[in-house]
N, C-alpha and C positions, 0 to 999 in steps of 0.2 A: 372501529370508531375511537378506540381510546389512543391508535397512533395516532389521528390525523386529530386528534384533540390538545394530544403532546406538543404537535408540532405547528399549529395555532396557535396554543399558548405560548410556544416559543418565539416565534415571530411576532407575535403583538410585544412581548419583552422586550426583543429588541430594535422595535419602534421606539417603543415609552424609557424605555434604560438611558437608547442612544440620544432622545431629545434632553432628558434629565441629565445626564454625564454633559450635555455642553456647558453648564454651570457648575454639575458637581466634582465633575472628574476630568481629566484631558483624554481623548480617544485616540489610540497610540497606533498607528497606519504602518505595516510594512506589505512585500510580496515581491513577486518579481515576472518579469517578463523571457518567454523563451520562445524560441524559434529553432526547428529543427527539418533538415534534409533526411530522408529515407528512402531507399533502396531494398526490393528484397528480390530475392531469387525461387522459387519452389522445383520441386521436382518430384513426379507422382503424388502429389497431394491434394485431396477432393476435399470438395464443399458438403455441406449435409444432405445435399440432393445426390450426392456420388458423381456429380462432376468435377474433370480435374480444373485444379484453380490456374490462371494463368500463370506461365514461365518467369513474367520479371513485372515490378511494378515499383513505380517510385515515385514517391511526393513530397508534401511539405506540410507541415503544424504549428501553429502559432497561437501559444497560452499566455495569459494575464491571469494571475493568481494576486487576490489583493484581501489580506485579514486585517480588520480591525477589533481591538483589545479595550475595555474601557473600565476601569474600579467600579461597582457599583453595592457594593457594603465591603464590612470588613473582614479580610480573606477572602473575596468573592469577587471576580472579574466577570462581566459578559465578551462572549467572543462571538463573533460571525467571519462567514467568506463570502467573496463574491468571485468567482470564476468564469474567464471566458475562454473559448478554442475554437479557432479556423482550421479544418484539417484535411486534408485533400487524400489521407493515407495515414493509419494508424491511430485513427480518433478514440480516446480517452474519455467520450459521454457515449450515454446509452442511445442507439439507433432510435427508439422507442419515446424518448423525453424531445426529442424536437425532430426539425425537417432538414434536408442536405446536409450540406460539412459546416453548419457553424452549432454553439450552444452559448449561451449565458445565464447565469441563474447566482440566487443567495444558497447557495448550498451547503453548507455546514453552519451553525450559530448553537447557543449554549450555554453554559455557565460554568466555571471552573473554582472549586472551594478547595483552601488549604487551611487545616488544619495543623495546630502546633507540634503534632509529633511528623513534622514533616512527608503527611498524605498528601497528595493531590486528587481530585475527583472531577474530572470532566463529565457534565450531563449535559443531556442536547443530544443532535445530528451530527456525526463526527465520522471521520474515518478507523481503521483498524488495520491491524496486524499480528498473525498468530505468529511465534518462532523469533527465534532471534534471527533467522535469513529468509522469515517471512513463505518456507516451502509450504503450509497450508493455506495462508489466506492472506491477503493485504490489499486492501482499496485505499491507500496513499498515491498512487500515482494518478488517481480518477480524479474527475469533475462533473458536475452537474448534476441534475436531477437523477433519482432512481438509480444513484450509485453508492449509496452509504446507510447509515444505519442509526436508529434511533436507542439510545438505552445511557451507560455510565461505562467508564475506564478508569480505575486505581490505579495508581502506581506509588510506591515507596520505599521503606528500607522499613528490612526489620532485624533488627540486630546485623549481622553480617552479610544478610539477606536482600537482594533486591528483587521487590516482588511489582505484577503488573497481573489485574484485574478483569475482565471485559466480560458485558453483558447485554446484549445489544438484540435489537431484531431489524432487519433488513427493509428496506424501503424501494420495491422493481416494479418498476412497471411489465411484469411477468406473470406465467401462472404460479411459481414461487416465489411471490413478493413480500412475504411475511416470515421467510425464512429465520431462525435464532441461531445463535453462536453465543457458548461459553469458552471462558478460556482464563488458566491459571499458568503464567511463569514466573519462576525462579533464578536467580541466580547469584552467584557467590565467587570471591576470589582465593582456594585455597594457599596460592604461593605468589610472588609476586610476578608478576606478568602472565598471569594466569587467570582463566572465566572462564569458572563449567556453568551450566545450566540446564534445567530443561524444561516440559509442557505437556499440561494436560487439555484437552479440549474438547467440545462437543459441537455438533451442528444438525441442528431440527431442521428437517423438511416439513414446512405447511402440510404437503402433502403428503397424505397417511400412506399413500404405495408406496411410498421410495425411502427406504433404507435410512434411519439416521445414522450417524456417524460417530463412533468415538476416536480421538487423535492422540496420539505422544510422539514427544521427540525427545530429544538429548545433545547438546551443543557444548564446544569448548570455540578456544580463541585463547592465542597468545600475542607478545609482542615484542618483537626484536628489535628494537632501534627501529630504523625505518622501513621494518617489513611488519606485517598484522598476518597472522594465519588465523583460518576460522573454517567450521567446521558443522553440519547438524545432521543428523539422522533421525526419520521418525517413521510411523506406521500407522494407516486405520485401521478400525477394525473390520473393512470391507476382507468377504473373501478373495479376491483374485487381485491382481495388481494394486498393492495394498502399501507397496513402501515409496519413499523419494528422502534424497539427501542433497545437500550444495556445499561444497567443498572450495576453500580457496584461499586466493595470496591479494594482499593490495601493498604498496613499494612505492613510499613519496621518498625520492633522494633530497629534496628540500621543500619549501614551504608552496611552488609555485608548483610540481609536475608530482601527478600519480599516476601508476600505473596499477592493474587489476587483471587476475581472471578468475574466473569458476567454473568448475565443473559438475553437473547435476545430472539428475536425473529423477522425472516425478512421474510416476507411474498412474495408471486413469483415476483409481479409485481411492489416490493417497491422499490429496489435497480437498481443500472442500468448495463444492461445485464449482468447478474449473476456476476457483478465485488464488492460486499459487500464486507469488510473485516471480515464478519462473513460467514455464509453458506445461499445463498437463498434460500429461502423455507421450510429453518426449525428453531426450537426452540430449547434452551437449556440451559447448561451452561457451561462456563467453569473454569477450576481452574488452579491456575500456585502457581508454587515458585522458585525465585529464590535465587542464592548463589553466592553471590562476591566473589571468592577467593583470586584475588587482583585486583589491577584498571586495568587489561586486559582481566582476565580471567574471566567469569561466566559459571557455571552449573544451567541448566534447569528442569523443571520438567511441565511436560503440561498433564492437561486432558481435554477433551471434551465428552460431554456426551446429548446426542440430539435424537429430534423425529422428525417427519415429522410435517409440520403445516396442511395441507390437508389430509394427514394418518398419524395419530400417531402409526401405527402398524411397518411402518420404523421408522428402530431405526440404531445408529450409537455411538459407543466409538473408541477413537482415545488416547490412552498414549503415549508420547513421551520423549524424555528423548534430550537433547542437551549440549555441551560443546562449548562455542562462546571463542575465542582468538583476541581481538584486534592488530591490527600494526600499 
């Protein structure tokens, strides 16, 4: 009762915030439009029925992401999103929040307070991510309903220190829909082109049978002209398949062309409840490049190319191809 009392009162705010900023504040609109081709390959790999999944399958997804920002006191902004996706293959809302391949909904909104020593405090409905390569958790790449999570995120500097907060409980239309996540990181640059870092974390299961979780990692990153190397290793405290790391290069030769790859590997019981921003349970790599065509537009190119950590006999390629439009 007191989430969905949170998130009432959040919604009526930014009703009354957003009619009151058209005289008090200007409401400051960006987001952007994407479209993406998909392609994937399987091979021995079953559905949770123990059937094997089809050999090849390819389609397309098309998202509108659009946040508006409005001052409504001092140090204090409201934020909301509204999100839509068509997706014929690889849909990014919860099967469970609506019907066929489309979604729409207001899904994140909020408040963000900064204070003078340079804190920031997002409260509201918001997305997350644990790690600096996101191997335990990250729901930034979601949309729509029963994908994110209600509580607060700090982020700031403390002394030489940049620290990042989160305190959240989950919103699923699941039997673990109240799920909590804490989560404390650090980081610092000892020499110059240098970031260490690392992460403490926790994740409550609602439900009192299953295991809660404690997390760590530990991350570096350096930067060579136009190479970035980066790097994280962590561990649950689950006993069996308990580690995952992602490892990698990214190489922009100029302002228009990146290139990327990483290499990982997240083990069942390392990340929390299969929310990695990699794949759990298996190993791989991946490769990207992109292409600035001007300061709004990029073209994508994505591969993944992965095996099973428990059966390497599943196997999985995923090609993708995207064109992102900012507004």
């Amino acid at each position: 009762m007191k989430k969905k009392a949170l998130s009432a009162a959040l919604a009526a705010a930014f009703v009354l915030t957003t009619a009151g900023s058209v005289l008090a504040a200007p409401i400051v609109f960006d987001g952007k439009f994407e479209h993406q081709y998909r392609y994937n390959t399987w091979d021995n790999v079953k559905d949770d029925d123990g059937n094997l999944v089809p050999d090849n399958e390819d389609g397309f997804k098309s998202t509108v992401i659009l946040n508006a920002t409005t001052n409504v006191g001092k140090n204090v902004d409201f934020f909301a999103r509204f999100a839509a996706q068509h997706a014929t293959i690889g849909a990014d809302f919860s099967s469970d929040a609506t019907s066929g391949e489309n979604t729409a909904a207001i899904d994140q909104f909020g408040f963000i307070f900064k204070d003078t020593n340079g804190f920031s405090y997002k409260l509201g409905r918001q997305d997350a991510s644990v790690g600096s390569t996101a191997i335990f958790y990250n729901t930034s790449p979601y949309l729509g309903k029963y994908m994110f999570a209600d509580g607060i995120t700090v982020t700031g500097k403390s002394g030489v220190t940049d620290l990042k907060v989160i305190a959240v409980k989950e919103d699923r239309k699941l039997s673990n829909k109240e799920n909590k996540l804490f989560a404390l990181s650090g980081s610092y640059s000892p020499a110059q082109n240098w970031t260490l870092g690392g992460t403490l974390a926790k994740y409550d299961y609602k439900d009192s049978t299953i295991k809660d979780t404690n997390h760590w990692a530990l991350n570096a990153g350096y930067d060579q002209g136009k190479a970035s190397y980066f790097a994280e290793y962590g561990k649950s405290n689950a006993d069996t398949e308990n580690s995952a790391y992602g490892i990698g290069v990214s190489y922009s030769p100029d302002a228009k062309n990146t290139f990327y790859a990483i290499n990982y590997k997240i083990e069942t019981n390392a990340d929390m409840n299969n929310w990695t921003d990699y794949e759990s349970g298996w190993k791989g790599m991946y490769y990207g490049y992109n292409y600035k065509y001007n300061k709004d537009t990029t073209v994508k190119l994505f591969l993944r190319d992965m095996k099973g950590v428990q059966d390497s006999s599943e196997k999985n390629t995923s090609f993708r191809t995207t064109v992102s439009i900012k507004f």
